[in-house]
N, C-alpha and C positions, 0 to 999 in steps of 0.2 A: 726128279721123279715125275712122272705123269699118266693119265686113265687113276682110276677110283681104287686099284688095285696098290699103283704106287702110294698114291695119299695115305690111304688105308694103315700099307709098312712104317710110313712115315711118321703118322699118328701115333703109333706104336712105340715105334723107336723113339721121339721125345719121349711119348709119355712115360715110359724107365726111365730115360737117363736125367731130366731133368730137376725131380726131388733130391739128385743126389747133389746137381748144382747148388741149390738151396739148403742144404742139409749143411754144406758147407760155411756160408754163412752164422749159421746158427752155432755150430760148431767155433768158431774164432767169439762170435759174441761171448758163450759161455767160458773160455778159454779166458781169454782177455779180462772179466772182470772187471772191465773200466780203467785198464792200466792205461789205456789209449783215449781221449775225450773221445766221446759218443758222436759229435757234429762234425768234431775235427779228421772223423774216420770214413765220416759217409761221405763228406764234403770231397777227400782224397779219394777215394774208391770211384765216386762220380765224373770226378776231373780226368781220373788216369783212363777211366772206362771211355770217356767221350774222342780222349786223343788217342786210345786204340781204335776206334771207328773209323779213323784217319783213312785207310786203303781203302772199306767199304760204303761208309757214310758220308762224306764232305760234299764229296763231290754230286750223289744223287740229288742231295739236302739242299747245295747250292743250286742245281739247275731247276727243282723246284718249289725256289724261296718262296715266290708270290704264292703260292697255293697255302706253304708252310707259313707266313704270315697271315694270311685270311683264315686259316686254324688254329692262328697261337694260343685265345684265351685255353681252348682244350686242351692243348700241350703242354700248357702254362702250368694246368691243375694236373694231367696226369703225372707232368712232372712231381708236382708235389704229394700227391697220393703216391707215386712208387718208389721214388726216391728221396722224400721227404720224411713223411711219416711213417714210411716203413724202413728207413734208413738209420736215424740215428736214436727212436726209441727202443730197436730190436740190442743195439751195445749200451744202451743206457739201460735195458731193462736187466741183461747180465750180471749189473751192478749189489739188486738187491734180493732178487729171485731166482729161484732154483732151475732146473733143466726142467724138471715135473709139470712147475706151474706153465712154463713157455711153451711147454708141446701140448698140455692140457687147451693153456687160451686159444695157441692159434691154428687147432684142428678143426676151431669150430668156421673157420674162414669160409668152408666148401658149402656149408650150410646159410651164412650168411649171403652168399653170391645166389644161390639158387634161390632164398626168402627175398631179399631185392630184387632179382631180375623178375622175378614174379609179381610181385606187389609193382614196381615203377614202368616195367617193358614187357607184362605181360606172356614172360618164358614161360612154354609148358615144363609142369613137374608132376609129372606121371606117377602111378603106385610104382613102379618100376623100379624108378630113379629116386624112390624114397625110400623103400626096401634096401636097396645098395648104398644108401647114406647111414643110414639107420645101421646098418652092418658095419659099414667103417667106422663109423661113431664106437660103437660098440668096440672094436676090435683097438681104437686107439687110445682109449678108456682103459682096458686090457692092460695094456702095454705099459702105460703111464702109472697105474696103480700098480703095477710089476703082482697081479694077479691076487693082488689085496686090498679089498677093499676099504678098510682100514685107513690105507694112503690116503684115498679120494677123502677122508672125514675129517683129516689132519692138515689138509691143505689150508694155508693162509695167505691172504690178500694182502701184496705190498706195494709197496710206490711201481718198482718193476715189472707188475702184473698188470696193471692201467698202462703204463707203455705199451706190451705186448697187444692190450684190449685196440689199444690204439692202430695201433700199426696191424689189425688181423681185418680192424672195417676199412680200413684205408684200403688195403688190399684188394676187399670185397670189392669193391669202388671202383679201384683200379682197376680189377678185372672187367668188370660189366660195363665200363666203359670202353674196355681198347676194341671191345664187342657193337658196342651200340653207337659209337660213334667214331666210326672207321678213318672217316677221311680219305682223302684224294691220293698223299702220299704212299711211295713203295712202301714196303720192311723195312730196309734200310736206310731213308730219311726220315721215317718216320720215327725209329728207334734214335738218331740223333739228335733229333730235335727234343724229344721226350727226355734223352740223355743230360743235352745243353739247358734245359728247362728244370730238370733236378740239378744241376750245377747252381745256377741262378736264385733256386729259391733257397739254397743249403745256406747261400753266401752271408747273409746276413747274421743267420743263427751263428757260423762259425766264426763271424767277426764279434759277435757279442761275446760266446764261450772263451775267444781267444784272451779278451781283455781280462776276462774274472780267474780263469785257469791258467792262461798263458799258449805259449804255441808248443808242442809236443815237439820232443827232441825226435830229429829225423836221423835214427842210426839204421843199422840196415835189420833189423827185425823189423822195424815200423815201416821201413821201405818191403820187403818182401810180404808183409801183411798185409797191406794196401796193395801192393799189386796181383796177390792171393787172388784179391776181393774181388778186383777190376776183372779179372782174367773169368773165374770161374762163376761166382753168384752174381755177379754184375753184367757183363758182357755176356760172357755164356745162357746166363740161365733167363737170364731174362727176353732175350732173342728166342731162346727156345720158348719160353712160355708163351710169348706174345704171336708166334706162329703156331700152337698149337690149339690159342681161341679163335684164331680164325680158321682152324681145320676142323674145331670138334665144337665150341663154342664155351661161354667162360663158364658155367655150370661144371659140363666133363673135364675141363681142365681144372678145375679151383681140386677136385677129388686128386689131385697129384700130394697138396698138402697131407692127405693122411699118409701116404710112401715115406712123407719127410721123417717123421719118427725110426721108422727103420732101415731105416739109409744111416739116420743120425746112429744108431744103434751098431750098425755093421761098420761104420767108418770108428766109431768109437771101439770097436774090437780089432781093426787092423793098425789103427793109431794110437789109440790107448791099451791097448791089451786087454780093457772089459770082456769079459767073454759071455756071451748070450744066452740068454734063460730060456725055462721052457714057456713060459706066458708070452716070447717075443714069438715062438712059434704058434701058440695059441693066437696072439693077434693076427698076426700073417693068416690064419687062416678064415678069419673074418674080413680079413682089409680088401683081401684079394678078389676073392667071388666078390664082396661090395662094389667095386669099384668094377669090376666087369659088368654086374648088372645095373648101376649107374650110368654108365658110358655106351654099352652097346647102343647103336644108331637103330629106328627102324628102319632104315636105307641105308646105301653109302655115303658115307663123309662127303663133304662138298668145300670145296676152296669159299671163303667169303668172296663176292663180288666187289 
């Protein structure tokens, strides 16, 4: 796509399909239960996602290494903010805490990016973009308390919920960073190397996990769940995320996390048969207008330089 008009569609088009990538994720987390070690799943999900890069990432990444090397320490750490910390505390948190508390802690992510990019890089946060937070906030509140507030008062703090805390600022991080400090690299060495850099920092964790738990039998659930991973919230969604902060910037892109509840919700009705309340459509009708009036640009969208 190209001119302000293509971007524009394009901005668009991730920004739907992308929470669904994500939602997926979350979805296996909850599922799983910790039937699968937490390090041993992110460690696999990273590996297989780096060797499907193969056709599109090797070879960009290798022609340019030198640049990729005079970037590592950033890669080093984005690695570990996106594939670290938001990798195997999101299955580790499964373990102890509910779906409520996980969509409750990590809606506040969009809030978090927009409070740091403010506070460290100076991002304008207009009444505008605070209205449309404030409205998803609301509306994923909604959705979460399933239109009772009640829920929200009964909620309790568990090992699992520190995970999720954990992995919602890492995120924050992660986003304001793939923002604020671009680098030389395309898309696609850049996303390898980020890839090959979450591989690297899992390695240790999963060698420690391996010695106290053991290594996870490899039958083919554990092989399709891992390449689940790789395929869609790994490879997918994250390529899509990472091109849609540099089309809209990580503020209007972190607001995809509120979609993530109801995506979670809709995938949960066509794969679990849950069938959906009227407070998911009372949310929807907060998230949406939010997140329009969040994101709308005062100009057109502009490619990052």
């Amino acid at each position: 796509m190209s001119g302000p008009d293509g971007i524009r569609r394009e901005a668009v088009a991730l920004f739907l399909a992308t929470p669904a990538m994500f939602a997926t994720n979350l979805l296996v987390a909850r599922g799983l239960e910790g039937a699968v070690p937490p390090v041993a799943l992110a460690f696999g999900r990273w590996t297989l996602t780096f060797l499907m890069l193969a056709p599109i990432g090797w070879l960009p990444l290798w022609r340019q290494r030198r640049q990729a090397l005079a970037e590592w320490p950033v890669l080093l750490l984005l690695g570990l903010l996106g594939m670290g910390l938001c990798g195997a505390p999101i299955y580790a948190a499964g373990i102890t805490t509910t779906a409520t508390n996980m969509g409750l802690i990590y809606s506040a992510s969009p809030i978090l990016i927009v409070a740091l990019g403010r506070l460290f890089w100076g991002d304008p946060a207009g009444p505008r973009q605070a209205a449309g937070i404030a409205l998803c906030l609301a509306g994923v509140v909604l959705v979460i308390a399933k239109g009772d507030p009640a829920v929200l008062l009964g909620l309790q703090v568990t090992a699992g919920d520190l995970w999720v805390a954990l992995a919602t600022v890492s995120w924050a991080v992660y986003s304001l960073l793939i923002r604020h400090r671009p680098g030389r690299l395309d898309l696609r060495a850049r996303f390898a190397a980020i890839t090959l850099a979450g591989v690297l920092v899992n390695l240790p964790a999963v060698i420690a996990e391996s010695a106290v738990a053991g290594l996870p039998a490899l039958d083919l659930r554990v092989v399709g769940i891992v390449v689940l991973l790789a395929l869609v919230p790994g490879l997918g969604a994250f390529l899509a995320y990472n091109r849609l902060v540099a089309l809209i910037g990580p503020a209007s892109t972190g607001l995809i996390m509120y979609l993530v509840p109801l995506y979670n919700a809709g995938l949960a009705f066509l794969l679990l048969g849950e069938r959906p309340q009227l407070y998911h459509l009372a949310g929807a009708a907060l998230i949406l207008p939010g997140i329009w009036a969040a994101t709308r640009p005062a100009g057109r969208p502009r490619l990052e330089d």
